[in-house]
Structures are given as structure tokens and as C-alpha cells.
FIKEMI-964283 format. One record per residue (C-alpha): residue number from 1; x, y, z. Coordinates in pm, 1 decimal. Example, Ala and Ser with C-alpha at 12.3 -4.5 7.8 and 13.67 -1.06 7.14 Angstrom:
<atoms>
   nr        xx        yy        zz
    1    1230.0    -450.0     780.0
    2    1367.0    -106.0     714.0
</atoms>
This chain:
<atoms>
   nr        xx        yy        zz
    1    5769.9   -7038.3    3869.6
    2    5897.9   -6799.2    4157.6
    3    5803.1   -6437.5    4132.4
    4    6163.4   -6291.0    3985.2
    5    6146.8   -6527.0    3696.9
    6    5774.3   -6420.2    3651.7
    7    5856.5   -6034.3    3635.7
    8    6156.8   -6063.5    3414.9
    9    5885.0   -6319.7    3167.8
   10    5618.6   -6020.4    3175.5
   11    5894.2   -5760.1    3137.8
   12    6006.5   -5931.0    2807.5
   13    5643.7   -5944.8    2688.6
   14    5585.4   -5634.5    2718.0
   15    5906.6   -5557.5    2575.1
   16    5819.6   -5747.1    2270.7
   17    5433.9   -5628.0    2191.3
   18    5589.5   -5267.6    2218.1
   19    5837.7   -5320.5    1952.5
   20    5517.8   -5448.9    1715.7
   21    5379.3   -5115.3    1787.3
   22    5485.2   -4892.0    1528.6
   23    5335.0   -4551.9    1665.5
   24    5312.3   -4662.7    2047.0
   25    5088.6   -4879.7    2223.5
   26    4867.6   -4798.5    2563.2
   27    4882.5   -4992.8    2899.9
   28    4504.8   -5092.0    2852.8
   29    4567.8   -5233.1    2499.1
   30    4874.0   -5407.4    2665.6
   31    4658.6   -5600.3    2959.2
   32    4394.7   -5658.0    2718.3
   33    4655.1   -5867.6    2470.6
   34    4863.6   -5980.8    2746.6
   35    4615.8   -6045.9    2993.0
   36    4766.0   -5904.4    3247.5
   37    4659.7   -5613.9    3521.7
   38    4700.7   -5258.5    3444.9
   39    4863.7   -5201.2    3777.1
   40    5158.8   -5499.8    3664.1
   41    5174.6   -5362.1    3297.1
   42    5247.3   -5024.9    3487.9
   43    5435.7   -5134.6    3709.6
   44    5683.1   -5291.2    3468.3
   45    5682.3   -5016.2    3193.2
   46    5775.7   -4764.8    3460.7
   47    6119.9   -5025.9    3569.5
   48    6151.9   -4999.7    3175.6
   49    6149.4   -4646.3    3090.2
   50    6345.2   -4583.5    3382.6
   51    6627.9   -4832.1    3260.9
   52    6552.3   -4633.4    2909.9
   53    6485.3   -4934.0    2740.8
   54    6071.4   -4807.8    2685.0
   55    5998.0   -4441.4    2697.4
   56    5670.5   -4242.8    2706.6
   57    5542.2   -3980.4    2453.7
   58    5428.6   -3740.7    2641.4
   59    5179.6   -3607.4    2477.3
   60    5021.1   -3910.4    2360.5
   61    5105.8   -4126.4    2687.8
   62    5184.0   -4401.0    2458.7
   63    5491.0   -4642.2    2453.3
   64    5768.7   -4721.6    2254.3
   65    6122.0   -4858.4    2237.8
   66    6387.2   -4656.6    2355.7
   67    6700.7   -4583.6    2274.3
   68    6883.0   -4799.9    2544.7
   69    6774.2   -5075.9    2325.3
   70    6945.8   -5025.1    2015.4
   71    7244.6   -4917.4    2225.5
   72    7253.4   -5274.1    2365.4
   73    7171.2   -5457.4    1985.4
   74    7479.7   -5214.9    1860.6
   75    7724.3   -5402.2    2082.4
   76    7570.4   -5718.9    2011.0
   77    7632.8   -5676.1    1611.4
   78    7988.0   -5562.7    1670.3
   79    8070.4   -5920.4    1742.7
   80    7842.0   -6065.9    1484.7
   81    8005.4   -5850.1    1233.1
   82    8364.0   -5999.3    1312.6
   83    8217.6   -6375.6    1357.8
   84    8050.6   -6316.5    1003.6
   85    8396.7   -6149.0     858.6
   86    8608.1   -6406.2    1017.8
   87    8397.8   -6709.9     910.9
   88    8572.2   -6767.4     553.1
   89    8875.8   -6744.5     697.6
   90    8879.4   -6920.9    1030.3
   91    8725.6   -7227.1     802.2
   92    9033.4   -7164.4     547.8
   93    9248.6   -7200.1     866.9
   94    9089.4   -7508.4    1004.0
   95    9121.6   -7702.9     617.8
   96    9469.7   -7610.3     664.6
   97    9552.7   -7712.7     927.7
   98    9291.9   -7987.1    1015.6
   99    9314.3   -7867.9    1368.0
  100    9057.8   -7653.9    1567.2
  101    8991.9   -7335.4    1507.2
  102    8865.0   -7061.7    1820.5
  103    8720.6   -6687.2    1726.0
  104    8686.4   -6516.9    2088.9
  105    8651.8   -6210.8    2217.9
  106    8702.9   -6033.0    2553.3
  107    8435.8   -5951.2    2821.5
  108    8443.1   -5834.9    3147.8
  109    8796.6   -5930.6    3188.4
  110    8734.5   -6276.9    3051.8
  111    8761.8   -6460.1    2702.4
  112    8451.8   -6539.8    2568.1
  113    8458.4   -6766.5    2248.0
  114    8250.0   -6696.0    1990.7
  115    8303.3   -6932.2    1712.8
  116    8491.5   -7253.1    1684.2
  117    8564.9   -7462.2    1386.5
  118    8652.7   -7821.0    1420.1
  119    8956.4   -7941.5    1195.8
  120    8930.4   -8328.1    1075.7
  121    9196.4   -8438.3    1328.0
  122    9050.1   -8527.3    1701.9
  123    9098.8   -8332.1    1971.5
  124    8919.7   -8342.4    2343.7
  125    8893.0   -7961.0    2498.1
  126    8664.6   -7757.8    2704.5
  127    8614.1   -7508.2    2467.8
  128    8258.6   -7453.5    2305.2
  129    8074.2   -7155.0    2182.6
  130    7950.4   -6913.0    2448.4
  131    8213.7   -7094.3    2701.0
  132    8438.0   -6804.1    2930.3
  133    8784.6   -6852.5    2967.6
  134    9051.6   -6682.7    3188.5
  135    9274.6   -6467.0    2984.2
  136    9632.7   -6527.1    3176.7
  137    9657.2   -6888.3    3049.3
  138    9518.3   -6913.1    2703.2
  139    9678.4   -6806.7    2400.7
  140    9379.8   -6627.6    2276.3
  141    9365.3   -6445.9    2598.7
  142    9723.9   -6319.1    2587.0
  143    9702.8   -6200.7    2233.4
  144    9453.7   -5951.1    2320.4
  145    9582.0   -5845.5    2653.6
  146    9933.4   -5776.0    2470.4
  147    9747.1   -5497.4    2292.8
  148    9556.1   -5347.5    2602.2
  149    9678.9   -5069.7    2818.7
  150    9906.5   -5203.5    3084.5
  151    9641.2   -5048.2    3336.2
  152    9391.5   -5233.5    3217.2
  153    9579.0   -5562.9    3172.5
  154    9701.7   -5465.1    3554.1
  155    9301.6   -5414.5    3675.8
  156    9209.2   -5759.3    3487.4
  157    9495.7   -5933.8    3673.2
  158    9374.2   -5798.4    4006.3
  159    8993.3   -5876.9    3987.5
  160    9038.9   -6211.8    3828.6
  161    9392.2   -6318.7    3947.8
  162    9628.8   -6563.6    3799.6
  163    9521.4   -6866.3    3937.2
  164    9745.1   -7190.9    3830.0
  165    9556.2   -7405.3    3573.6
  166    9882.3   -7635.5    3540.9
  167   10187.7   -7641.9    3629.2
  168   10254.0   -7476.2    3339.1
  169   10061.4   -7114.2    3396.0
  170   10255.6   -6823.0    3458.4
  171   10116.2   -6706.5    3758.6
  172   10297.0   -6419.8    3862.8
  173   10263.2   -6039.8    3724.8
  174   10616.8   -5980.5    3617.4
  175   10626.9   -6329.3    3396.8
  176   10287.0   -6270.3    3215.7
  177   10360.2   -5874.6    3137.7
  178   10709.1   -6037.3    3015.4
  179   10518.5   -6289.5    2795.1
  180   10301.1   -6023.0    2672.9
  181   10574.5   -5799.4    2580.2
  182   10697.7   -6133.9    2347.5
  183   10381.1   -6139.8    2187.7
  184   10400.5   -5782.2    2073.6
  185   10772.9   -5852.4    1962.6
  186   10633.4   -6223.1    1739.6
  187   10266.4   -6090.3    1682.9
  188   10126.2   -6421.2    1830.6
  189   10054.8   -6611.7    2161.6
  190   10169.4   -6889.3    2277.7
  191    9955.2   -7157.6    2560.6
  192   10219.6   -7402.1    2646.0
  193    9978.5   -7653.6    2844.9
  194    9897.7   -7336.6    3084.3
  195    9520.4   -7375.8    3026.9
  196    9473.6   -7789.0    2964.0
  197    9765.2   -7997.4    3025.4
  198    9844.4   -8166.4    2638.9
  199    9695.4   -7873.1    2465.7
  200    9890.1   -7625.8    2319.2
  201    9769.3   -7355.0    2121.6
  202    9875.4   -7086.9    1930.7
  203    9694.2   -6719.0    1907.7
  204    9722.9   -6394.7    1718.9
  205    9498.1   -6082.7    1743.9
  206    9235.2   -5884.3    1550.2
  207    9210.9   -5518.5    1513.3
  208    8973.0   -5290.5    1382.8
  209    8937.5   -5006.1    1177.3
  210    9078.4   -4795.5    1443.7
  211    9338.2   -5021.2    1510.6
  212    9227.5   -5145.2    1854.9
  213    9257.9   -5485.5    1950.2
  214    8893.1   -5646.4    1959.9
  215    8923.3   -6032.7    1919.0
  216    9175.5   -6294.8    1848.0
  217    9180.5   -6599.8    1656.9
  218    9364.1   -6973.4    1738.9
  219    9453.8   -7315.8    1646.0
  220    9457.2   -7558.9    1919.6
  221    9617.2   -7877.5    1925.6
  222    9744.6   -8198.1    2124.5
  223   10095.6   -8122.1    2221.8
  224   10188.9   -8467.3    2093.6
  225   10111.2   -8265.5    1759.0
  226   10248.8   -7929.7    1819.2
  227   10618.4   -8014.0    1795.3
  228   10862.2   -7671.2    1783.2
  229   10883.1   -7685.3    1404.6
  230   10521.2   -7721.2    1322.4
  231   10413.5   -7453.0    1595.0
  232   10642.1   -7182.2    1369.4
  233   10451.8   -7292.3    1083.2
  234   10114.9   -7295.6    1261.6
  235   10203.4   -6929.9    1405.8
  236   10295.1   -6774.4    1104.3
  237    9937.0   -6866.4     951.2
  238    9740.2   -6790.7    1253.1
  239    9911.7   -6461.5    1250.2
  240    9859.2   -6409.1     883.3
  241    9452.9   -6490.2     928.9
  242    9471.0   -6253.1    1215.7
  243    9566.5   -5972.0     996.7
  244    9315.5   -6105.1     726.7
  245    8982.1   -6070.4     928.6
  246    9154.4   -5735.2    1067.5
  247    9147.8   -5602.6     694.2
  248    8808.2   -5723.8     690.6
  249    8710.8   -5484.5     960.2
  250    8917.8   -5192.5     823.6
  251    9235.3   -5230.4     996.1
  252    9555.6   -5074.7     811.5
  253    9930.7   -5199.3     931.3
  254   10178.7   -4948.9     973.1
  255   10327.7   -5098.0     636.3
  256   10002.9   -5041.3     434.4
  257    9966.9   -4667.6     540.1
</atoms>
């Protein structure tokens, strides 16, 4: 095992033994039940309290979980909160339309989906929980950039790019802030092939309680399947579930207030 992957197994050790330490725990109890040196178990609580995920009481020079930690978990339950409120309703979507259903949300300028429902029909994709996904070509991308500032969809577009997945992407600045602007105007997304050529897939967003836009939901299909007339259908659900799981997490339409 090389020596990074070593220090990052002992920092999580330690990590974990503190947070079974109700009122603090000491470096020598920590070599003794880790079996490690003083110097290392120093050595890595100091890295630790520095990044504030440990701190110190001074007084007793004991250790305990900091605040940094909690901070971190916090962000990490924000999502689980909308996977768990979306979950009835993403499977409601998926029985009706037998297709597949995608839950994702956006970090660090990317898509990242965190729940996907299969429907009963068959469908071959790249998508799969945990998978990142550029936001210029997929539906579920565009329906949260279409809610973003334009200076932050701007910065996305000029870390990441808008690299051509098909033939089909829009690749230039002008046609995707156009696109976005329709997606305000309809309240969905459209991914005609610009991701997967012979997937199309249809997106709408999720707000929250303060009425930001913080995930979006789709249903994916073979083209074959996603004829003009069924897509209208198909979007007028999506958009519909959309503002469901959006109630879920507090959001109020302009309508409802």
C-alpha cells in the first residue's frame, strides 16, 4: 500500500475512534487502540484540527469532532433529503411511463445523478447512479442551468466547454443560452440526441423552499419511442413531478402565493 493511501487509512481511523469518544479521547489512548505511534497519531490529528475536522479542548488536551464535520454531513443530507422526497414520485413517473427515470443534481459544474429508476421498457444508456454528466447536452443539465445566473451558466461554459457529443449538441454560447431561455418559457428541457445518439430525453427542474433551482428530474427514452406527440405528453408529466418533489421541499409557485 503506498504511503498516501496509508495516511489518508490512519487519518480515517482516527477520525472514527474520536467520534466514539463522547467527552474526548487522548493521543496515548489512540496508539494504544490503534496501534499506532504517538508521533503518527500526532501527526495526523494536528492535519485534522487544522482542516477543523478534530479540534482540541484546551484545557483538557483531549479530542473531539469538529465542526467542519457536520458542515460537510449537512451538504451530504441536502441531497438525501430530495432523493428520499423524490422517491415516491420518480417511481410514480417511471410506472407511467415505463421508461427510465433520472434524479440528478449539479456539482462542480457537472450533473451528477443521484437516483435512477428503470421503467419496464428496455433501454441501453450510460447513465448509473454516482455517474457525472456534462450539463450543455443533457436535458437534466439544461433544466437546471435555465434557472442559474447567466454568470454562472457563462463560468460553467468556460471551465467545462461545450464539447460536441453528436452531431446534435449545441455547441456554441449563443444557441445554448437561446435553448435555455425556451426552457424557462415551456418549464422543461429538451436532449434531442445531443448527449447519446437515439436517446432523447426530456427534463424539468426542482426548487426548494427558497425557490432556487437544486435538482432536476427526467424520462429518457429511445428516439424510435419519443415521437413529437408522445414527448408533449411525456413533458407535461415530467414537468408536473418536477413541481411535485419541489412542494415536497417547500417550494411555492408564483400561483400558490
Amino acid at each position: 500500500m503506498e504511503e498516501g493511501v496509508k495516511s489518508v487509512e490512519r487519518a480515517f481511523q482516527i477520525l472514527e475512534r474520536v467520534s466514539l469518544a463522547k467527552n474526548g479521547i487522548g493521543v496515548t489512548e489512540l496508539a494504544a487502540e490503534l496501534n499506532m505511534y504517538k508521533s503518527t497519531i500526532h501527526r495526523v490529528l494536528t492535519t485534522l484540527v487544522n482542516l477543523g475536522y478534530i479540534e482540541q479542548d484546551p484545557q483538557t488536551e483531549r479530542y473531539k469532532l469538529g465542526f467542519k464535520l457536520l458542515e460537510v454531513s449537512s451538504r451530504l443530507l441536502d441531497s438525501l433529503d430530495i432523493r428520499r422526497e423524490a422517491m415516491p414520485f420518480l417511481q410514480e413517473l417511471a410506472d407511467w411511463t415505463n421508461e427510465v427515470v433520472h434524479l440528478v443534481v449539479l456539482s462542480k459544474g457537472q450533473v451528477v445523478y443521484i437516483e435512477k429508476v428503470e421503467g419496464t421498457e428496455t433501454i441501453r444508456m450510460h447513465s448509473r447512479v454516482g455517474h457525472r454528466a456534462p450539463v450543455h447536452c443533457t436535458g437534466v443539465g439544461k433544466a437546471i442551468l435555465a434557472y442559474l445566473p447567466e454568470a454562472q451558466v457563462r463560468e460553467i461554459i468556460r471551465q467545462y466547454g461545450l464539447e460536441a457529443h453528436t452531431r446534435h449538441t449545441l455547441s456554441t454560447l449563443p444557441d445554448l443560452l437561446a435553448d435555455l431561455e425556451l426552457v424557462r418559457q415551456r418549464g422543461y428541457a429538451l436532449d434531442l440526441q445531443e448527449n447519446e445518439m437515439g436517446i432523447t430525453c426530456v427534463a424539468a427542474p426542482i426548487f426548494d423552499h427558497t425557490g432556487a433551482v437544486v435538482a432536476s428530474v427526467s424520462v429518457s427514452a429511445p428516439t424510435i419511442r419519443m415521437q413529437p406527440e408522445r414527448l408533449e405528453e411525456l413533458a407535461k408529466e415530467v414537468r408536473t413531478i418536477g413541481l411535485k418533489i419541489s412542494g415536497r421541499l417547500g417550494y411555492r409557485s408564483q400561483s400558490e402565493i
